[in-house]
N, C-alpha and C positions, 0 to 999 in steps of 0.2 A: 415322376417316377413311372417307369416301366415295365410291365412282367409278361412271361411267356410261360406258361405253365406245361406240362407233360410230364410223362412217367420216364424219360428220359434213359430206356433201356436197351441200350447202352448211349450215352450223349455220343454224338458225333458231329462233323463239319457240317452237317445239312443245317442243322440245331444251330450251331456256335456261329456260320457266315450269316446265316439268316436273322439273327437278333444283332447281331454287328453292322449290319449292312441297315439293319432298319434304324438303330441308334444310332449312326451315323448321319442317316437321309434326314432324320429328323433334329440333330443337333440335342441329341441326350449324353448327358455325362453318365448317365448308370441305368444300364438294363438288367432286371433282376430275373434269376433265372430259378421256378420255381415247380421240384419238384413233388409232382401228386403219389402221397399214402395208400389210395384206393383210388383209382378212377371210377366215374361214377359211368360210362356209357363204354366200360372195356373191360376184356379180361383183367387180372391181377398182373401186375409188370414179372416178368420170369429172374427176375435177381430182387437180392434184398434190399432193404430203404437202404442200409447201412451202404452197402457197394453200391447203389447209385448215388448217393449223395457223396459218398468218398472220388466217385470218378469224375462227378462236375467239379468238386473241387479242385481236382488233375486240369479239370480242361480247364479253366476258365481263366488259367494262370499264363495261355497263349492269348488271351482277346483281353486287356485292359478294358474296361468300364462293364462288363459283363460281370453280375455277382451273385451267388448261391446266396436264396433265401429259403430257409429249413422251416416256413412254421407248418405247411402240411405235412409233412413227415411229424411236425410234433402234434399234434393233435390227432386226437381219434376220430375212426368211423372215413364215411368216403369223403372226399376232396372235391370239393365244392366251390367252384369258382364265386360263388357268391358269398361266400361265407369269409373266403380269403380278402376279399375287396372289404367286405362291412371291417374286418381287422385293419384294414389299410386307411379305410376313409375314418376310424374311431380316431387316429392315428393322429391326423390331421384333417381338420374336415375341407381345407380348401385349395390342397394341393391336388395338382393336378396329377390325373391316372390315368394312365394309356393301358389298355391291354390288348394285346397282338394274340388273334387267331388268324388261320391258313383259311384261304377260303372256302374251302369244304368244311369244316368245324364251320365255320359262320353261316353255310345254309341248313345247318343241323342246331342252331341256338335254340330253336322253339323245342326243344327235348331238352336243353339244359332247366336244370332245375332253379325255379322262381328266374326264370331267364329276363322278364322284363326289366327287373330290377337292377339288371346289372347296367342301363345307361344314366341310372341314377349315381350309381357308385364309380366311373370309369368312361372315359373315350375306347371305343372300339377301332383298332388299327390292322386292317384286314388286307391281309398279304397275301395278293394273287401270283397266283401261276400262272407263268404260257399258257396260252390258249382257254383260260377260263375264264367266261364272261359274268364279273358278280352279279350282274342285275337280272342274270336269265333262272327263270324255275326255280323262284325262290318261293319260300312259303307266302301265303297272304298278308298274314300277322307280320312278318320279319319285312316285306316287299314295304307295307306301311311304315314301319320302322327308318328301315332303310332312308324312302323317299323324303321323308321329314329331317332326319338326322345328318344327312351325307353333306360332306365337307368338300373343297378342293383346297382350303387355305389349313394348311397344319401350323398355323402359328395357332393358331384356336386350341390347340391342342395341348399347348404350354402358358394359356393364359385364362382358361376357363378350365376348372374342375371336373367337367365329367360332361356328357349327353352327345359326344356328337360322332359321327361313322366315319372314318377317312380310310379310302384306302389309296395302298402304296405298293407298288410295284417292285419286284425284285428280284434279280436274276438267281437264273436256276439251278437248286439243287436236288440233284435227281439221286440223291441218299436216302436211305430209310432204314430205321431200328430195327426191325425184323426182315431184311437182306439180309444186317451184316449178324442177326444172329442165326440166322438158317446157314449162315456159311459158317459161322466160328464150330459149328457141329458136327464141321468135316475135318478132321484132323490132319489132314497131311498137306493140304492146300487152302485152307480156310483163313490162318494168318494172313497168310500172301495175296491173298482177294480182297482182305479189308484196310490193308495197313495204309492206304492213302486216303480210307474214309473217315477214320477217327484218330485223336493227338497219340503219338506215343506213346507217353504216360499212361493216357486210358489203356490203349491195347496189356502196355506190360501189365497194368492191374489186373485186366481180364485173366490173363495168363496167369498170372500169379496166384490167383482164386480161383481159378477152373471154370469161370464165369459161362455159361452157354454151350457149356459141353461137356460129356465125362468125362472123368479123369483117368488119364493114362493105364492106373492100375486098378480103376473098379471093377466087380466081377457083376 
């Protein structure tokens, strides 16, 4: 099993090709896509749990094997990557967990909370970008990490249950949630800026709910 976690405000194609293209590369039948209640190292997401969880379910209905998984939204307090894995590995203790962070969240892990513990609970699948080198100006802590754990064989990844670093490469998408919501703010051209970034469905939701912008008639 697979997860990609984020506040997913609003999901779009940067989100949806980048978890399909890694569950792909890697020969996964199901990448589960899991949105956070509270992030724990960000502001609060600017739409409700309700309307993001409503809109992954819009998107996810164009990417087969991509699946909304709801339990941070159900549970209380902040969204705690670790705390999501210990429910996954009670779950089953010897299935394997892959969880995919962007290489920047992965030089930032020694700030997540009880961070070491997540290669007990999970494989790390750490998705570079053009031009970013993951082995440079990493923490000390994480560099050790790193050095010990890293992979080049991803079959490891589907036959041991947790501890090991692999990354994988993926071509770029150069989207991001707070573009297209700094545009949806513009009213008279802001549709037309984003409609090739996210599913239609999502957009008409947005619309539909006033998502990321006021409304027409507020004073």
């Amino acid at each position: 099993m697979a997860l990609l976690g984020g506040t997913f405000d609003p999901v779009h194609y940067g989100h949806l090709r980048f978890a399909d293209e890694v569950r792909r590369s890697l020969g996964l039948s199901e990448l589960r896509l899991v949105p956070a209640r509270l992030p724990p190292h960000r502001a609060g997401p600017a739409a409700a749990a309700a309307d993001r969880l409503a809109m992954l379910h819009l998107a996810v209905s164009e990417f087969p094997g991509l699946v909304v998984d709801e339990r941070e939204l159900r549970r209380g307090g902040k969204s705690y990557t670790v705390t999501t894995l210990e429910e996954l590995r009670g779950e089953d203790a010897l299935r394997p967990l892959l969880l995919l962070v962007g290489a920047d969240a992965f030089r930032g892990l020694p700030s997540w909370h009880r961070w070491q513990e997540l290669f007990a609970l999970a494989h790390l699948v750490v998705v570079a970008r053009p031009g970013v080198a993951l082995d440079e100006a990493l923490p000390a802590p994480l560099a050790v990490e790193r050095k010990a754990r890293l992979t080049r064989d991803p079959a490891i990844l589907l036959s041991t249950p947790a501890g090991a670093i692999y990354e994988q490469a993926i071509s770029p998408q150069p989207i991001s949630a707070s573009m297209i919501r700094a545009q949806l703010e513009r009213r008279n051209d802001g549709h037309a800026a984003v409609s090739a970034l996210l599913p239609p469905a999502v957009l008409a939701y947005i619309d539909r709910h006033h998502l990321y912008s006021t409304p027409p008639d507020a004073t």
